[in-house]
C-alpha positions as CSV (number, residue, x, y, z in Angstrom):
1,X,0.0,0.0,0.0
2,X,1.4,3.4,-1.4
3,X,1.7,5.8,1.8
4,X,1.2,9.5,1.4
5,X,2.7,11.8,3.4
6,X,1.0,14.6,4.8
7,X,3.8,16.9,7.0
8,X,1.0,19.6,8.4
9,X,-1.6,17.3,9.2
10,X,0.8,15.4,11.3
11,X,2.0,18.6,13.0
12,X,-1.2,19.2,14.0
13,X,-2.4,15.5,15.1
14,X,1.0,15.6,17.2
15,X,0.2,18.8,18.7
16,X,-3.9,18.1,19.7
17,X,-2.1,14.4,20.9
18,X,0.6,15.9,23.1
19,X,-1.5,18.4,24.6
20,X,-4.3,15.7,25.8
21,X,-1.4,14.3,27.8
22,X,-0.7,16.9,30.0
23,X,-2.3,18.4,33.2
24,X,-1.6,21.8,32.4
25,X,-0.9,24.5,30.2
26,X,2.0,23.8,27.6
27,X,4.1,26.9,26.4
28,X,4.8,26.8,22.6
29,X,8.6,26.3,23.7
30,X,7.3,23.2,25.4
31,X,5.1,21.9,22.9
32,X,8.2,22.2,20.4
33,X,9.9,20.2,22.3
34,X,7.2,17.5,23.2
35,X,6.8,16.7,19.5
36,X,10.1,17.0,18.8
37,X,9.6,20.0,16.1
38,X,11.2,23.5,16.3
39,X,9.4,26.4,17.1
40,X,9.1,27.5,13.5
41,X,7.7,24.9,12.6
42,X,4.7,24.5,15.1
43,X,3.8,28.0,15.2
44,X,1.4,28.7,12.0
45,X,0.0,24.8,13.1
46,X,-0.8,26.5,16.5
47,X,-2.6,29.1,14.8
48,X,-4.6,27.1,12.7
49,X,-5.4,25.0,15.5
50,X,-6.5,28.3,18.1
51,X,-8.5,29.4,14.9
52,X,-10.3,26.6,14.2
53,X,-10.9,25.8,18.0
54,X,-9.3,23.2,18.2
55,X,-6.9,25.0,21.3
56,X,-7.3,27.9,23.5
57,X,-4.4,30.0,24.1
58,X,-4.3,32.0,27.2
59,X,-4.1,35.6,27.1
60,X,-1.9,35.9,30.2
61,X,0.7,33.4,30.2
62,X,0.6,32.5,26.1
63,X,0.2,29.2,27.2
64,X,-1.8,26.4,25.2
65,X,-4.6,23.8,26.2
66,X,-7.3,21.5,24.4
67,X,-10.8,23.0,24.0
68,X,-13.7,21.1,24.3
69,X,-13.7,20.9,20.8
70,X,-12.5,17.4,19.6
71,X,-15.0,16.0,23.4
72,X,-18.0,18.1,22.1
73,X,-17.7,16.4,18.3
74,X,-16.6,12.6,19.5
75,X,-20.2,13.0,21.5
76,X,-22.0,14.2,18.1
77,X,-20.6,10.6,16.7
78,X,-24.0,9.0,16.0
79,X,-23.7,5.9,16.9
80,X,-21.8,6.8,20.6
81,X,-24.3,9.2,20.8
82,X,-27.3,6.3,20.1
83,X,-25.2,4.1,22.5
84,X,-24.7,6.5,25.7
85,X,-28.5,7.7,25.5
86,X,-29.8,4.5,25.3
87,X,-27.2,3.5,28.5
88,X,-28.1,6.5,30.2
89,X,-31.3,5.0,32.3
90,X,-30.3,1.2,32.4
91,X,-27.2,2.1,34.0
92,X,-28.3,4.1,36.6
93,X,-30.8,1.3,37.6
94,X,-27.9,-0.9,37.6
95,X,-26.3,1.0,40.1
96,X,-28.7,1.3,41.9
97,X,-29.5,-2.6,42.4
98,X,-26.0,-3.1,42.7
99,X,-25.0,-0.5,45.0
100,X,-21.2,-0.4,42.8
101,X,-19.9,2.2,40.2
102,X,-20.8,0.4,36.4
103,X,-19.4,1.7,32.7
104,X,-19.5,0.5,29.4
105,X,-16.5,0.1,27.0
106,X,-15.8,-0.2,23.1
107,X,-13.2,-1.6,21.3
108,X,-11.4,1.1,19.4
109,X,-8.3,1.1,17.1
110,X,-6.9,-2.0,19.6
111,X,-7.9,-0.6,22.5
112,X,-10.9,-0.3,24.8
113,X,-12.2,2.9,26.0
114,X,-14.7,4.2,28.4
115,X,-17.5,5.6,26.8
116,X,-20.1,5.9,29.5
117,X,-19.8,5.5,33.7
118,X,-22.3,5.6,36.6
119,X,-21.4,6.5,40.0
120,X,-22.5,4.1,42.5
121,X,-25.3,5.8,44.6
122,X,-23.4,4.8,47.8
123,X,-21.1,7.4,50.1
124,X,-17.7,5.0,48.6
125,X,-17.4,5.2,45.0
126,X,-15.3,3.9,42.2
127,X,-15.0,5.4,39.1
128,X,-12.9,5.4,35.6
129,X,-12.7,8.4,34.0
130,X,-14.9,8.7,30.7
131,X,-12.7,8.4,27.3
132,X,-9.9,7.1,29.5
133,X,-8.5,3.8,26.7
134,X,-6.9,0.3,28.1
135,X,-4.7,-2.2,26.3
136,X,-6.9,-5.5,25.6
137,X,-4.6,-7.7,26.9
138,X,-5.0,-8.8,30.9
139,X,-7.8,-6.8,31.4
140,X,-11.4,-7.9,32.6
141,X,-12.9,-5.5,29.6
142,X,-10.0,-6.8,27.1
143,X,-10.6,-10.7,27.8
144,X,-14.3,-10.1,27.2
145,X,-13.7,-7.9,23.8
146,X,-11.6,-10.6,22.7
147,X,-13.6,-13.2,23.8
148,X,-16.7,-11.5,20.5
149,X,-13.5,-11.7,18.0
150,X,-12.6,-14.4,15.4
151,X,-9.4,-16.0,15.9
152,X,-7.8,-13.9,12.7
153,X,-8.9,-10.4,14.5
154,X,-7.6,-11.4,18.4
155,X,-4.5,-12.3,16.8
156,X,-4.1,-9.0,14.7
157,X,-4.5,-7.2,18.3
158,X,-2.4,-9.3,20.5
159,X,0.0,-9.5,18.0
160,X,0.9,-5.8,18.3
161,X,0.9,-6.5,22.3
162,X,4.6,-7.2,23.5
163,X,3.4,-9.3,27.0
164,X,1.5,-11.4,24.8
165,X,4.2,-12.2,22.2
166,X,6.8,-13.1,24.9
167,X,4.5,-15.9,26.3
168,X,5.2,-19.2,25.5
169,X,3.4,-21.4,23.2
170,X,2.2,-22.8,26.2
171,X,1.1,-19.7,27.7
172,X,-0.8,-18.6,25.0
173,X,-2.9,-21.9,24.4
174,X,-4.1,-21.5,28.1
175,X,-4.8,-17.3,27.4
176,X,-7.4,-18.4,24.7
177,X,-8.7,-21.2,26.5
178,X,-9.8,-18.4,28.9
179,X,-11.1,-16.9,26.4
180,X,-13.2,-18.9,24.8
181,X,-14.6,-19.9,28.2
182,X,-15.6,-16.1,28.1
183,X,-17.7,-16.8,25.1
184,X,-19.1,-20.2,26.2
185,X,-20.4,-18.2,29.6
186,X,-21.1,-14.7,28.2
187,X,-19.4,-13.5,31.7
188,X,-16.5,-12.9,33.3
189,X,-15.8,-12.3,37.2
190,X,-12.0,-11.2,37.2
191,X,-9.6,-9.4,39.2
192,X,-8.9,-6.0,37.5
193,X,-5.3,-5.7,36.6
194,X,-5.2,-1.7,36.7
195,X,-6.5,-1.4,40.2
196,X,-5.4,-3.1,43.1
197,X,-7.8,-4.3,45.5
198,X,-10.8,-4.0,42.5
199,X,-13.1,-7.1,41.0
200,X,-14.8,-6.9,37.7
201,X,-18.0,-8.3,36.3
202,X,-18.6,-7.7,33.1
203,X,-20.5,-8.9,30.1
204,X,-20.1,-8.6,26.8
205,X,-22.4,-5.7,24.4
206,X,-22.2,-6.3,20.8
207,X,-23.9,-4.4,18.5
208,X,-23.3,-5.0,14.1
209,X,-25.7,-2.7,12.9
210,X,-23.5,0.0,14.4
211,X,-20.2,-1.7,14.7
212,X,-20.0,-2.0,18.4
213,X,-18.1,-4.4,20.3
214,X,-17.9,-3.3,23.8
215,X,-18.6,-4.7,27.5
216,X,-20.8,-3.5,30.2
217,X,-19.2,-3.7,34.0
218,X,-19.7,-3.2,37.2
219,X,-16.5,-2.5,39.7
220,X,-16.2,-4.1,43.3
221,X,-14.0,-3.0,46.1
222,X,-13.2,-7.1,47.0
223,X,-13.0,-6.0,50.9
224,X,-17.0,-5.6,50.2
225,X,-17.7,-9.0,48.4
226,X,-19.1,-10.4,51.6
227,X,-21.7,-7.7,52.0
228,X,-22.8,-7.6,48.4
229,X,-25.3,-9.4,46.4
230,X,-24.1,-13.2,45.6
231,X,-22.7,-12.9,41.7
232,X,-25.5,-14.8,40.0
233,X,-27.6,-12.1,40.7
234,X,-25.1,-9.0,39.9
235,X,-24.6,-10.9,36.5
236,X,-28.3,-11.4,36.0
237,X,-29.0,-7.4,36.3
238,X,-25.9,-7.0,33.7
239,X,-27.7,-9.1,31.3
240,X,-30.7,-7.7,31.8
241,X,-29.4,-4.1,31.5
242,X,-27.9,-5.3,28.3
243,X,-31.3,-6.3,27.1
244,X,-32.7,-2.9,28.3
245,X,-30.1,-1.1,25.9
246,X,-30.5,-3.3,23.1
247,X,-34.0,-2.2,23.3
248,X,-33.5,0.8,23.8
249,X,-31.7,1.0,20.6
250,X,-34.9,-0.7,19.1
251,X,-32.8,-4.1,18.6
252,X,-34.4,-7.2,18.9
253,X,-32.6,-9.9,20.6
């Protein structure tokens, strides 16, 4: 495949990239440096980008952020859009019943990211940031992403994943064993491997008419397991919020 190169358009992706990285206001000194570019040759980009609101320059310090551009026009995406409103109400109920913090996650460009969360109504709450993106590979969401895929598409994932290539032959026969186990349950109860201390139950939401493969889960603090509702039933009210969306989206299942 013939690539075409396109200088200023990857000037600018850099920049709007770079700058969703950081906490704070970037100086076009530090920008430079962050996407390894020389002043010059950032400066009519950061103009283009201020102009077409893409980032807000600061009339004090000169200093550069993101707008709310690039969150205001993922959300006009139709089919997120469809998604998240038809979460919005099964989710909270799910929270509700459960007592524990839930979101829902797609698979995007090899990743996962969270495209809608619910608070749990309870004074201790867990959350994960909205748009925050996770690797596939040893993650409660990734195993049940995977788990939706044929063989050909969970290998072109993994195979751009380092921890998976170094496992042994061995090791990898026994990763999609657990995966297909996934798909044979429709379920998975795991440990989360981001948080310490955290257990995930999710289930798997996937949608063809709009090309969504995603996962619906609810978080656990495991020092609570004992007080909670036996898993049966938390995975029951997952499936049924499932259902709920699906219909919701006026999909028959």
């Amino acid at each position: 495949m013939t690539k075409y190169n396109s200088p200023a358009l990857d000037k600018g992706l850099d920049i709007i990239e770079y700058l969703s990285k950081q906490a704070i206001d970037q100086s076009q000194t530090e920008i430079a440096l962050g996407v390894n570019k020389k002043q010059n040759e950032i400066y009519r980009m950061l103009v283009c980008l201020e102009e077409r609101g893409y980032i807000v320059k600061n009339q004090v310090s000169g200093k550069y952020k993101l707008s709310l551009k690039l969150y205001y026009l993922s959300h006009r995406h139709p089919p997120l859009y469809s998604l998240r409103i038809a979460a919005l109400y099964p989710m909270q109920e799910l929270a509700a019943f459960t007592k524990q913090s839930c979101h829902l996650s797609i698979l995007n460009h090899g990743e996962f990211v969270i495209i809608s969360q619910c608070s749990s109504p309870g004074p201790v709450s867990l959350s994960v940031e909205v748009g925050s993106r996770f690797p596939l590979y040893a993650s409660t969401s990734g195993y049940i992403i995977l788990s939706q895929l044929n063989e050909e598409e969970q290998l072109l994932y993994l195979n751009k994943e380092s921890r998976f290539i170094d496992l042994t032959e061995k090791e990898k026969s026994q990763y999609f064993e657990k995966i297909n186990l996934i798909k044979d349950k429709g379920y998975l109860i795991n440990e989360s491997q981001n948080t310490k201390g955290v257990i995930d139950v999710g289930v798997p939401i996937y949608i063809p008419e709009i090309n969504i493969n995603g996962v619906l889960a609810v978080t656990i603090l495991s020092g609570q397991l004992q007080e909670l509702l036996d898993s049966d039933k938390i995975i029951n009210k997952l499936l049924e919020t499932v259902t709920s969306i699906y219909k919701n989206l006026g999909i028959n299942t």
